[in-house]
C-alpha positions as CSV (number, residue, x, y, z in Angstrom):
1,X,109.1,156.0,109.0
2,X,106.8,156.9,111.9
3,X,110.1,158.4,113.9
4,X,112.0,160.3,110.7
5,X,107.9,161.7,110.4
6,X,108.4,162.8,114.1
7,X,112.0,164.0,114.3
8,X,111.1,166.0,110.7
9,X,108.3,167.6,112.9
10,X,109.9,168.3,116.1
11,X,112.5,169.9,113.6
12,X,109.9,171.9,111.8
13,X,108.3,173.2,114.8
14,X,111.9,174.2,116.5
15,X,112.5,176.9,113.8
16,X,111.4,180.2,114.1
17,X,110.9,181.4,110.9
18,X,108.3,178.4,110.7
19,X,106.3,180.5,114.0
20,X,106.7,183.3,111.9
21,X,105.1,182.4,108.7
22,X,102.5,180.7,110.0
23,X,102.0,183.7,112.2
24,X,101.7,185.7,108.9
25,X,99.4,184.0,107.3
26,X,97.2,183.8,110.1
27,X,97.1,187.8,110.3
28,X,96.2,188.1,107.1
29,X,93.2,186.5,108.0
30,X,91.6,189.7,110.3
31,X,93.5,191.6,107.7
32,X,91.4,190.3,104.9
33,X,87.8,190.8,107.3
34,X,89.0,193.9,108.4
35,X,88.9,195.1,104.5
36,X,85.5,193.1,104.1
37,X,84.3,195.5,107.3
38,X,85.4,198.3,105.1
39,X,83.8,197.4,102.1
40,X,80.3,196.5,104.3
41,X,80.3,200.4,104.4
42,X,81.4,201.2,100.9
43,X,78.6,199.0,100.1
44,X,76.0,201.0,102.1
45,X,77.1,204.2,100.3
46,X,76.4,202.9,97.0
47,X,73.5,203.2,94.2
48,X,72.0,200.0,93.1
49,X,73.9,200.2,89.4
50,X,77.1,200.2,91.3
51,X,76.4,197.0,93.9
52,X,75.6,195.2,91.1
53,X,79.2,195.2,90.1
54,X,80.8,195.4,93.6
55,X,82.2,191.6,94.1
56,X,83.2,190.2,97.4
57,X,84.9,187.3,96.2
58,X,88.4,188.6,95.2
59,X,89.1,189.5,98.8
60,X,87.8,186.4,100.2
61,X,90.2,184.8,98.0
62,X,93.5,187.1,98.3
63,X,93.8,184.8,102.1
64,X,94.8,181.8,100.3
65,X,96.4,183.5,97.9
66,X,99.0,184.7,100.5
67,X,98.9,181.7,102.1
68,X,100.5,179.7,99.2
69,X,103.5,182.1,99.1
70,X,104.2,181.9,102.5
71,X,104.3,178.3,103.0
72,X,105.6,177.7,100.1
73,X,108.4,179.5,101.6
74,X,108.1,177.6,104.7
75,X,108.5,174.5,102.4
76,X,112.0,176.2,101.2
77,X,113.4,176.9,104.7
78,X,112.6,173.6,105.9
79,X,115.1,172.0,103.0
80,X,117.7,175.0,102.4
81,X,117.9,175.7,106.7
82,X,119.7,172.3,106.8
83,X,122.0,172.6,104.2
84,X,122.8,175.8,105.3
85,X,123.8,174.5,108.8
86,X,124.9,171.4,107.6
87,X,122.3,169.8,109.9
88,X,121.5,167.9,106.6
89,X,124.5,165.5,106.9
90,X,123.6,164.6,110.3
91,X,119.8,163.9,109.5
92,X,121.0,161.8,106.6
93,X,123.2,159.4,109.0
94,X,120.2,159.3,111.4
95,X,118.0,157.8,108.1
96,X,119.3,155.6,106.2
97,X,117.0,156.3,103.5
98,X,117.6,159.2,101.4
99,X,114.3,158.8,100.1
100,X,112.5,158.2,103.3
101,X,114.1,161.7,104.8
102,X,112.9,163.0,101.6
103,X,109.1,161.7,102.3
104,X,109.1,162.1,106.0
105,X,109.8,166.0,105.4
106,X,107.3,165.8,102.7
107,X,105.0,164.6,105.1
108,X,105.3,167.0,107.5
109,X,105.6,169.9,105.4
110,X,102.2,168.8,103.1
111,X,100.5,168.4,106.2
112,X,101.1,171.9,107.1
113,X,100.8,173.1,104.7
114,X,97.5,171.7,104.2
115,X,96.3,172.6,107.8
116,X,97.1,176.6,107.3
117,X,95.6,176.6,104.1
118,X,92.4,175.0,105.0
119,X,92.3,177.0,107.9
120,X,93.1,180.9,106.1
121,X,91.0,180.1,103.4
122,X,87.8,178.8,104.9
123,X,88.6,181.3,107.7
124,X,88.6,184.0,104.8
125,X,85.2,182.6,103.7
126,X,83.8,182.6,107.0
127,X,84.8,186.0,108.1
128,X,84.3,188.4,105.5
129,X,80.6,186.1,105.1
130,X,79.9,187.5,108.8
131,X,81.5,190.9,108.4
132,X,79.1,192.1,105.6
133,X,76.1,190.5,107.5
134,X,72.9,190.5,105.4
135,X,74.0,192.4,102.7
136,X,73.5,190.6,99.6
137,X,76.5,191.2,97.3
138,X,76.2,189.7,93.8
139,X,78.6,187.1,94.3
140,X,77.2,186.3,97.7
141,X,73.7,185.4,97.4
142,X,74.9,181.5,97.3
143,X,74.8,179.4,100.8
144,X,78.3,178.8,101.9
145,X,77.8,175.2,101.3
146,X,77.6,176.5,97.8
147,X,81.1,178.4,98.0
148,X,83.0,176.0,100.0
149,X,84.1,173.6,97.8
150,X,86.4,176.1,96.1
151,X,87.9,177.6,99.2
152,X,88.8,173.9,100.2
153,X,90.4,173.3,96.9
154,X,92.5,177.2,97.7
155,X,93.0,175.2,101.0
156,X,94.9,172.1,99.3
157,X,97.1,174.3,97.0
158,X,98.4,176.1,99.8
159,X,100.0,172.6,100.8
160,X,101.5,172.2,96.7
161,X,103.0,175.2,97.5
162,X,104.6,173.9,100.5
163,X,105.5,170.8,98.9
164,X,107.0,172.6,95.9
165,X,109.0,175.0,97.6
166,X,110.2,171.8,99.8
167,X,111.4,170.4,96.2
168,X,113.1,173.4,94.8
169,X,115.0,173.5,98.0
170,X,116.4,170.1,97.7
171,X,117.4,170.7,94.2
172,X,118.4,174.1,94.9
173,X,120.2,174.2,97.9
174,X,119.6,178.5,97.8
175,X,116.7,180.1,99.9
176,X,117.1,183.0,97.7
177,X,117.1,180.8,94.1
178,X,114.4,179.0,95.6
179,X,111.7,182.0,96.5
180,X,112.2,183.6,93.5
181,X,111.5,180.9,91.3
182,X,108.2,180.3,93.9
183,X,107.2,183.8,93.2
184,X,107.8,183.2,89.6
185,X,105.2,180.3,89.7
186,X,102.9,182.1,92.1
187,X,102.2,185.1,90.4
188,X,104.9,186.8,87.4
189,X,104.8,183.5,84.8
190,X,100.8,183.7,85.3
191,X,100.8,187.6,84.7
192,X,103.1,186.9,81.5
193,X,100.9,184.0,80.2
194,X,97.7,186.3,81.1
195,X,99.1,188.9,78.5
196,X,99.4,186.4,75.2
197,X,97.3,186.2,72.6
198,X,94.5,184.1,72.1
199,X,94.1,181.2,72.3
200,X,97.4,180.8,74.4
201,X,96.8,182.8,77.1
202,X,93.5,180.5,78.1
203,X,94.9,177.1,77.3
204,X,98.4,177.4,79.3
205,X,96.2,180.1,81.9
206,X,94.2,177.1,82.2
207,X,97.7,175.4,83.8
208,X,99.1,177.4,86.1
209,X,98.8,176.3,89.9
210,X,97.5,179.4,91.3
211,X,94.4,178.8,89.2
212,X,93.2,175.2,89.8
213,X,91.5,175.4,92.8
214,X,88.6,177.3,90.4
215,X,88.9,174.5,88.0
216,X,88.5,171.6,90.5
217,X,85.6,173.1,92.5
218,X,83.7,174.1,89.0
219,X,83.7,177.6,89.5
220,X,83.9,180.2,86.6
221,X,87.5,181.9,86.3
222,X,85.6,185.7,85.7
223,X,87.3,188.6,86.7
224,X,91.1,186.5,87.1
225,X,93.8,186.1,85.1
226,X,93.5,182.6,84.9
227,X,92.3,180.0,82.3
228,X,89.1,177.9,82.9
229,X,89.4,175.2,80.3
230,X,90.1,171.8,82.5
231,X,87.2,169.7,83.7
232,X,87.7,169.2,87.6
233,X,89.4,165.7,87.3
234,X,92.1,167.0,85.2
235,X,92.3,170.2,87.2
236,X,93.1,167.6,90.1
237,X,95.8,165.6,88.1
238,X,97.6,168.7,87.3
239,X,97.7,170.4,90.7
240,X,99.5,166.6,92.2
241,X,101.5,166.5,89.6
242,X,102.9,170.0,90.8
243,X,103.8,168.6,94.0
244,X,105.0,164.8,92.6
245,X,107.2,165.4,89.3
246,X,109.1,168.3,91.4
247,X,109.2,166.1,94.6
248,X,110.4,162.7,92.4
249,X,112.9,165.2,91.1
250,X,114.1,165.8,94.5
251,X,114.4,162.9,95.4
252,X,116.9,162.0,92.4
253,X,119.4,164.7,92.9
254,X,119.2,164.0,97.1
255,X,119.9,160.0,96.4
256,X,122.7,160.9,93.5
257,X,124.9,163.2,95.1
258,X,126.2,164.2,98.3
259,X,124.9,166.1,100.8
């Protein structure tokens, strides 16, 4: 396992669209504290009525937002580059196991996905926290102890992104099929479900991936289109079981037909 782990990450790191990505979502990181530099001197211009509605917290959160998409397509282009190449028949004589390849990319893929995450959205935290200095914005006036938690849990679905765009590749086979039934679970479905009528639209808003991370670290889903109806445990079960039933799906169609 250890060397299908480390030929699944020598692979990874060979590509360049993987440099690429990861270079993105790193960039979006000054991007994000550039805008919180920007809104610093919005803020300054401001009467106290309107500062007491001006939040900082959607752009410390639109880092790990991004992030999700883009290794979640990182996740696709690790699966679909080999089929396309037909490098996947050659990995697949080198391990025996079907379902071993199947983890050992899962492995490598999760834990990049969790490393970028972690790092853009606690990155996003910490910036825009020392871009705006002193200034106490309404949503801001907690310690980041206090605010950490739920940029930690952002951190963690960026890697059930990567793991889920990993599975749709495998079943897939199609980059293109793949991303835009990502982007459909990243952001379009949630828009849709946002838009039906009570009680629907906060029961399955309360669901959708994008919108656990509130749910696990407590936090209140105000100004979002998400639900906030599951207690943190749940919220937990649901955002692993994004990553396993998609992944165990996988790993039926890789073992029952052929490469």
């Amino acid at each position: 396992m250890l060397d299908a782990v480390a030929a699944e990450w020598w692979k990874l790191r060979s590509v360049r669209s993987t440099h690429v990505i990861v270079s993105v979502a790193a960039a979006f990181v000054l991007f994000v504290v550039l805008l919180a530099v920007q809104e610093a001197h919005i803020w300054d211009g401001l009467d106290a009525a309107r500062r007491a509605r001006f939040l900082l917290r959607p752009l410390q959160e639109l880092g790990g937002w991004v992030a999700q998409l883009c290794l979640a397509v990182l996740g696709v282009l690790a699966a679909t580059s080999e089929y396309r190449t037909g490098m996947v028949r050659t990995s697949l004589v080198a391990v025996s196991s079907r379902t071993r390849f199947l983890a050992a990319k899962a492995v490598v893929v999760g834990l990049t996905g969790l490393v970028v995450g972690e790092a853009v959205s606690i990155g996003c935290l910490l910036g825009t926290r020392l871009a705006v200095g002193g200034r106490p914005f309404p949503d801001q006036r907690a310690s980041i102890a206090h605010d950490l938690p739920g940029f930690v849990a952002s951190g963690a679905a960026v890697a059930v992104f990567a793991l889920l765009g990993l599975a749709l590749g495998v079943l897939l086979r199609s980059a293109a099929a793949a991303i835009v039934t990502l982007v459909l679970v990243w952001h379009v479905v949630p828009l849709l479900v946002y838009h039906l009528p009570g009680p629907w639209n906060e029961r399955l808003g309360s669901v959708m991936l994008s919108g656990l991370p509130a749910q696990i670290a407590g936090l209140g889903a105000d100004h979002s289109i998400y639900g906030e109806l599951l207690p943190p445990a749940a919220a937990a079960a649901v955002l692993l079981a994004y990553a396993a039933v998609p992944l165990a799906l996988a790993s039926v169609a890789l073992t029952h037909r052929d490469a």
